[in-house]
C-alpha positions in Angstrom: -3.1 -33.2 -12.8 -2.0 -35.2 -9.7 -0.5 -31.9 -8.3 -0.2 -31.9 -4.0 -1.6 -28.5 -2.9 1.0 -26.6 -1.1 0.1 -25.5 1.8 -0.5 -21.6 2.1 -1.9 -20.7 5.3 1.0 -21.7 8.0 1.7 -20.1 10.7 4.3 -18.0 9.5 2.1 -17.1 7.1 -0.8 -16.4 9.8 1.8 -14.1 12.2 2.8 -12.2 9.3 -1.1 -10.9 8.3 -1.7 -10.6 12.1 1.7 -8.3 12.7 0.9 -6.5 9.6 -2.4 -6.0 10.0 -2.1 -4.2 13.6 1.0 -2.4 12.4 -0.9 -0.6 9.5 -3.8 -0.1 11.8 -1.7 1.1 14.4 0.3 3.5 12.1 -2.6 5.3 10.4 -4.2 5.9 13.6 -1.1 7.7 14.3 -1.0 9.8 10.5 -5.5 10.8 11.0 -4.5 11.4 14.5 -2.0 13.7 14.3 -4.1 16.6 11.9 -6.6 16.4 14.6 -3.9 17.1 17.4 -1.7 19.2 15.5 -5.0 21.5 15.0 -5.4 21.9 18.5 -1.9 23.5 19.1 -1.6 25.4 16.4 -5.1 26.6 14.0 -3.2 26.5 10.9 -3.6 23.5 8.1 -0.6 24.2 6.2 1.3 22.8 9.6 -0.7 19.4 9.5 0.2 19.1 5.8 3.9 19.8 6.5 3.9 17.6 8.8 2.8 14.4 6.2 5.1 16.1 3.4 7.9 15.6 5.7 6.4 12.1 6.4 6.3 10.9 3.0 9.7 12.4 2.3 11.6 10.8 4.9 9.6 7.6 3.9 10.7 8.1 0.5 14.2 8.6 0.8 14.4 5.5 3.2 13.0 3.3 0.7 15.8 4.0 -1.6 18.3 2.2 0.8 16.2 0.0 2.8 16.2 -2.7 0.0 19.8 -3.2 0.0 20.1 -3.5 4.0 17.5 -6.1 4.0 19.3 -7.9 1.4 22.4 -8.2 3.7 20.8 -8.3 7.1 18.9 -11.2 9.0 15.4 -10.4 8.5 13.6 -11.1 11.8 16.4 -9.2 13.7 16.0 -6.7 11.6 12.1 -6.6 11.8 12.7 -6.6 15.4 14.8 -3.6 15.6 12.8 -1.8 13.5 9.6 -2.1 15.9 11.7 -1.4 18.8 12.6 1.6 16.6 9.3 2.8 16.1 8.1 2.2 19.6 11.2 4.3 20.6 9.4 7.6 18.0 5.8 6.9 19.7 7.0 7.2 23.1 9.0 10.6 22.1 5.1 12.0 21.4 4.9 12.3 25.1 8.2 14.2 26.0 7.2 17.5 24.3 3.9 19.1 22.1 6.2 21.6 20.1 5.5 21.6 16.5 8.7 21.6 15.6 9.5 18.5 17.9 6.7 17.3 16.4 7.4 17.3 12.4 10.8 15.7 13.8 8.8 13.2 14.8 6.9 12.4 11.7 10.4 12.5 10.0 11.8 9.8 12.2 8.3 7.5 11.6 8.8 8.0 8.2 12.0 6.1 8.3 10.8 3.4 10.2 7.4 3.0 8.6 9.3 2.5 5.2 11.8 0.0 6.5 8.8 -2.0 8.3 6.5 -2.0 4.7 9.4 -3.5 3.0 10.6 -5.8 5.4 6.7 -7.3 6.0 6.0 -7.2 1.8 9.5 -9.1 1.6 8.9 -11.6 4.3 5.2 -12.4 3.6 6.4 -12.9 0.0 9.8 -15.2 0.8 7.0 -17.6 2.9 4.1 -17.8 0.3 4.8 -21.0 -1.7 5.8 -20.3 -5.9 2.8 -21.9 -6.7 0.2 -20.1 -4.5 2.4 -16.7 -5.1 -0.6 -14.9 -6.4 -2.9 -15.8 -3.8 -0.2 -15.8 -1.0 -0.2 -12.1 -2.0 -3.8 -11.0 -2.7 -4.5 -12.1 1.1 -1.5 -10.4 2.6 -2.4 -7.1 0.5 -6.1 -7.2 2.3 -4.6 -7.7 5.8 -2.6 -4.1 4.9 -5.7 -2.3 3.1 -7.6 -3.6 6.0 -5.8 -2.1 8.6 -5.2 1.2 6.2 -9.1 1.3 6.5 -9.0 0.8 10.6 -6.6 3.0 11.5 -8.2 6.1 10.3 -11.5 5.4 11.4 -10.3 4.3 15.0 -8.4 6.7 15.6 -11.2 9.9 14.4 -14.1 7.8 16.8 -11.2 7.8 19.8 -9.8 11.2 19.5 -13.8 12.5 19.4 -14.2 11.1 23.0 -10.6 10.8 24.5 -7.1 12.6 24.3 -4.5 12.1 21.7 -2.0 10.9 24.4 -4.3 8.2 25.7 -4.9 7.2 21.7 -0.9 6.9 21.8 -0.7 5.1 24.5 -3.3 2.4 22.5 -1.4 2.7 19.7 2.1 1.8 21.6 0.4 -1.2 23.1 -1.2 -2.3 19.0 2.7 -1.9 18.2 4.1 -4.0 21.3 1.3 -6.8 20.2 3.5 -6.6 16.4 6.7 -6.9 18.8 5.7 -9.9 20.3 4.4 -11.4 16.9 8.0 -10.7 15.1 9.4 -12.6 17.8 8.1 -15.8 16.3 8.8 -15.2 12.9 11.8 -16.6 10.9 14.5 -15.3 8.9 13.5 -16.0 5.6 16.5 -15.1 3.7 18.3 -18.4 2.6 22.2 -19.0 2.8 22.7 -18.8 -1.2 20.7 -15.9 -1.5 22.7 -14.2 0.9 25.8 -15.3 -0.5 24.4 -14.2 -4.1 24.1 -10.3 -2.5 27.4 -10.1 -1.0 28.7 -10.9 -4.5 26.7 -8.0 -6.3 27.5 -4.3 -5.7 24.9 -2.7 -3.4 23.5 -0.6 -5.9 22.2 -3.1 -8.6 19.8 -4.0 -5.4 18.4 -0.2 -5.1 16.9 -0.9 -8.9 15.8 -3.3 -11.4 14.6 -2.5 -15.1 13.2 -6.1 -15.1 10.1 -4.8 -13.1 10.3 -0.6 -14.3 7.4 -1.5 -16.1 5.0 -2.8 -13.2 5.9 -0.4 -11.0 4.9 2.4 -14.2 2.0 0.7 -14.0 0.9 0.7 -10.5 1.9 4.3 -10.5 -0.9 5.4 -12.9 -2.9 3.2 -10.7 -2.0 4.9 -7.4 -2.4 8.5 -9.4 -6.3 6.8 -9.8 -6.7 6.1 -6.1 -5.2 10.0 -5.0 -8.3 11.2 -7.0 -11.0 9.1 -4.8 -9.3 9.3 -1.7 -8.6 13.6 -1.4 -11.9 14.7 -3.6 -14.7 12.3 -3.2 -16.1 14.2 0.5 -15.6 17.5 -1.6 -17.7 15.7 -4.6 -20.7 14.9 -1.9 -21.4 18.4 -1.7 -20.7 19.0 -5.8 -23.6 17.1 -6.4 -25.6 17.5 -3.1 -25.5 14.0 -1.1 -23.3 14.9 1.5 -21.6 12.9 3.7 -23.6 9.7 1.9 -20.9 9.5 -0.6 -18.6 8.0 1.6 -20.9 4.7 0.5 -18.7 4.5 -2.6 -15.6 2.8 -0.3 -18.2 0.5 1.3 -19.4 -0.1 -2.3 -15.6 -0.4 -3.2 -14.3 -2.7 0.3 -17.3 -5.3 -0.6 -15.9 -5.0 -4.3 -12.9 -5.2 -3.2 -13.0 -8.8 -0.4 -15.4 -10.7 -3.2 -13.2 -10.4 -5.6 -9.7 -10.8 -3.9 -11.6 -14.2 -2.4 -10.6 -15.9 -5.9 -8.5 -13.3 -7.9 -5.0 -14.9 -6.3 -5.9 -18.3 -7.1 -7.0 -17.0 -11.0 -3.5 -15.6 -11.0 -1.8 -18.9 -9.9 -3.9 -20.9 -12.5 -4.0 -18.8 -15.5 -1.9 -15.7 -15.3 -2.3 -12.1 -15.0 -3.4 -11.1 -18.4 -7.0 -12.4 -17.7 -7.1 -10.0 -14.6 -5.1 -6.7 -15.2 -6.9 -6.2 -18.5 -10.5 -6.5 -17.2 -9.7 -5.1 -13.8 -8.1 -1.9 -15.7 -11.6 -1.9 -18.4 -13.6 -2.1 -15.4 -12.0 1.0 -13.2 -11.7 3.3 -16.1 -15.9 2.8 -16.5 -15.9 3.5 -12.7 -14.6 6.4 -12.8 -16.3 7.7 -15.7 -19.8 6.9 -14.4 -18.8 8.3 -11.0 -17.4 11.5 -12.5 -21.3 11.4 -14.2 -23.1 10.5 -11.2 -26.2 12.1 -9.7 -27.5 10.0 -7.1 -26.3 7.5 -4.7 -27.0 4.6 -7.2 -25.0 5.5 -9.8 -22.4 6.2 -6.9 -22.5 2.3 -5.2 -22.2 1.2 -9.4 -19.0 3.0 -9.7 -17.5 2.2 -6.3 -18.3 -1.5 -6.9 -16.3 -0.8 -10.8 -13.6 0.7 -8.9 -13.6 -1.6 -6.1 -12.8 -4.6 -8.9 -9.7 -2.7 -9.8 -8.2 -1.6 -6.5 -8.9 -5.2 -5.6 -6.8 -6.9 -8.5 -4.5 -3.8 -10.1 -1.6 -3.7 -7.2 -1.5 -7.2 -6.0 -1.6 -9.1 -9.1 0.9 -6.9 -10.6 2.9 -7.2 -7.6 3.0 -11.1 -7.5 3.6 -10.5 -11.3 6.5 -8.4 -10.7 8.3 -10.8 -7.9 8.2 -13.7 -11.0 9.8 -11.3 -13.0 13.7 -11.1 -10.7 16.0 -14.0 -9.2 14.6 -14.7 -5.1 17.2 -13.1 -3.3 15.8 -9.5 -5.3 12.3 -9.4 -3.6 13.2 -6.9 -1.6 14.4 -4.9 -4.4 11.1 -5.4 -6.1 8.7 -4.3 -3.3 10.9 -1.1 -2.2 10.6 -0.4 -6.2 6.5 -1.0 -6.0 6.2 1.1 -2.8 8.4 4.0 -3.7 6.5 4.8 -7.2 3.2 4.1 -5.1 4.2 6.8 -2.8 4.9 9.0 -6.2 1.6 8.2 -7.6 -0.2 8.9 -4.8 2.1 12.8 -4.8 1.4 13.2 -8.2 -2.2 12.5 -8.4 -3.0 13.8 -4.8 -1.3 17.7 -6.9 -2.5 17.2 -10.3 -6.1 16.3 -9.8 -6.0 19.1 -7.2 -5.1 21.3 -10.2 -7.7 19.7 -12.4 -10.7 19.9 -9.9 -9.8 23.8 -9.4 -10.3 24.0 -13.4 -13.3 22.0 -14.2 -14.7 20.8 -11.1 -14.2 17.2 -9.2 -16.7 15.1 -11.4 -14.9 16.3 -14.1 -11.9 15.1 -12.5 -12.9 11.6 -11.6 -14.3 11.2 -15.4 -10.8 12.5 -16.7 -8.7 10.4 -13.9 -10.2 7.6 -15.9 -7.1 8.5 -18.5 -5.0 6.6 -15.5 -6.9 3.1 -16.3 -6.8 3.6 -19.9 -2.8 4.5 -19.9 -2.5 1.0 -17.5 -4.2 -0.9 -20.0 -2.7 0.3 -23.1 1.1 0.3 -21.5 0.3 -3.2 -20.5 -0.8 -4.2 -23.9 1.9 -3.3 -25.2 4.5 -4.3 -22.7 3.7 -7.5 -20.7 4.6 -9.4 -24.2 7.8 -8.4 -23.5 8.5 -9.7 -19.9 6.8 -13.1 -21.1 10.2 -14.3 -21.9 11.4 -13.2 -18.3 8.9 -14.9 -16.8 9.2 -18.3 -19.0 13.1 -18.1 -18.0 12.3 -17.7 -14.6 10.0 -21.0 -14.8 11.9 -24.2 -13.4 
């Protein structure tokens, strides 16, 4: 059609991955390290769990506010404090061990980690161009899952051969190298934007039914994820392969990078009807024929089924939901997605607990599939109402 290609990858779009990529890494080498050190203090597992409760609470609670302050604060000084913030809560790690010193710790991390997920999710989404917004988004979601997938596995390999101050001390140097990055990023929140939030009362930015029902559906979807991420070791022994059933998240990552390669663009182009519906068809057969599996076959099929949902499900329907509001509520929209993540990941991580106690954890992957099913039929049913909100939004 004629149309110049806007360009995507600038290099405020390039610091933003980077930052957020060694941020996540850096922060979920701290959440796998701190079982493993916690266990040394103090043999008891209910102290490592309190420790993420109070973690995902603080988180929680933080998210609530943190839209509304982003909304009425310059971003990259904001961004900036909130490093230095969470620099200040690593370096406390070294002034005492106590456990109690400890969970106050994780309480203070949680406040910072949910202002720093928002403010990177709102800044990577204010630079990506409207008409590259899908795949803007799809690439910015694999720098996060990528580091989510580093940290852990860094920091278990480190801890086995070094101390959990030393893997502190790595992780306060990751964080410095996001410091320096913030640095050269720029505020992306635009005069009339502003202007257009001091007008409003703070609380219409804390919530916005426009985009209840995305965030519904990456709920269910999150509720999905709990399943595979807290019961699939456990289902290695169920059925006898061991610690060989961790191939089901290389089977899902390789899913996962072939198909967000192209899914973004798709978006752009043609919507996100041709992707949610098929991305939600194939995860619920995923986790059916995993829940069904016998051999290490039938699990690589299922994590590659899966691995097509995880790859499309949140992203898509996140770029969906940011067409759905005015510019200056972006924020409001990602604290929204991340806070009913954070409860689908609670709910599921409890109620499949429940489930796999009843009738086993095959049982439970096959019956998780209900999650997909519920997406698909929710969004059958209610994307053709936000069509109108998204052709009003359409300039």
């Amino acid at each position: 059609m004629g149309k110049i290609k806007v360009k995507l990858w600038t290099n405020q779009y390039l610091i933003i991955i980077v930052l957020s990529l060694v941020m996540f890494a850096s922060f979920y080498m701290i959440t796998a390290g701190f079982p493993i050190f916690v266990s040394t203090i103090n043999d008891n597992p209910t102290i490592a769990g309190t420790m993420t409760t109070t973690l995902m609470l603080a988180s929680l609670i933080t998210r609530f506010f943190a839209s509304v302050i982003i909304q009425k604060v310059n971003m990259k000084l904001l961004l900036i404090i909130s490093l230095l913030y969470f620099l200040g809560t690593i370096g406390l790690t070294f002034v005492n061990d106590s456990i109690g010193f400890l969970i106050f710790i994780r309480a203070l991390q949680g406040i910072g980690f949910s202002m720093l997920t928002i403010l990177v999710f709102t800044i990577s989404s204010n630079i990506v161009p409207k008409s590259r917004l899908g795949e803007g988004i799809v690439f910015f979601a694999m720098s996060t899952s990528v580091g989510t997938t580093m940290g852990p596995l860094i920091a278990i390999s480190y801890l086995a051969n070094y101390s959990f101050h030393s893997m502190m001390m790595l992780t306060l140097g990751l964080m410095s190298f996001s410091l320096v990055c913030s640095f050269f990023t720029k505020n992306t929140v635009t005069k009339e934007n502003k202007q257009t939030t001091n007008n409003e009362p703070f609380y219409k930015y804390m919530f916005d039914k426009r985009v209840l029902l995305p965030c519904i559906l990456v709920a269910f979807n999150y509720m999905a994820i709990a399943g595979t991420v807290n019961f699939i070791g456990a289902f290695g022994k169920e059925i006898n392969v061991g610690g060989s059933i961790s191939q089901f998240f290389i089977a899902q990552g390789i899913a996962m990078v072939i198909i967000r390669a192209f899914s973004g663009k798709i978006f752009d182009r043609f919507g996100h009807r041709i992707l949610i519906i098929p991305a939600a068809i194939s995860g619920t057969l995923g986790l059916v024929l995993l829940g069904f599996s016998t051999s290490m076959w039938m699990v690589w099929v299922s994590g590659a089924l899966f691995g097509i949902a995880f790859a499309i499900i949140h992203p898509i329907i996140q770029a969906w939901a940011l067409t759905l509001v005015p510019s200056e509520k972006k924020a409001t929209v990602n604290s929204m997605l991340l806070i009913f993540i954070d409860f689908g990941l609670a709910i599921g991580s409890v109620g499949l607990g429940f489930l796999a106690n009843s009738v086993g954890y095959g049982m439970t992957f096959s019956y998780s599939a209900t999650f997909m099913i519920i997406i698909l039929i929710l969004y059958l049913i209610g994307s053709k109402r936000t069509a109108t909100l998204e052709a009003n939004k359409e300039k």
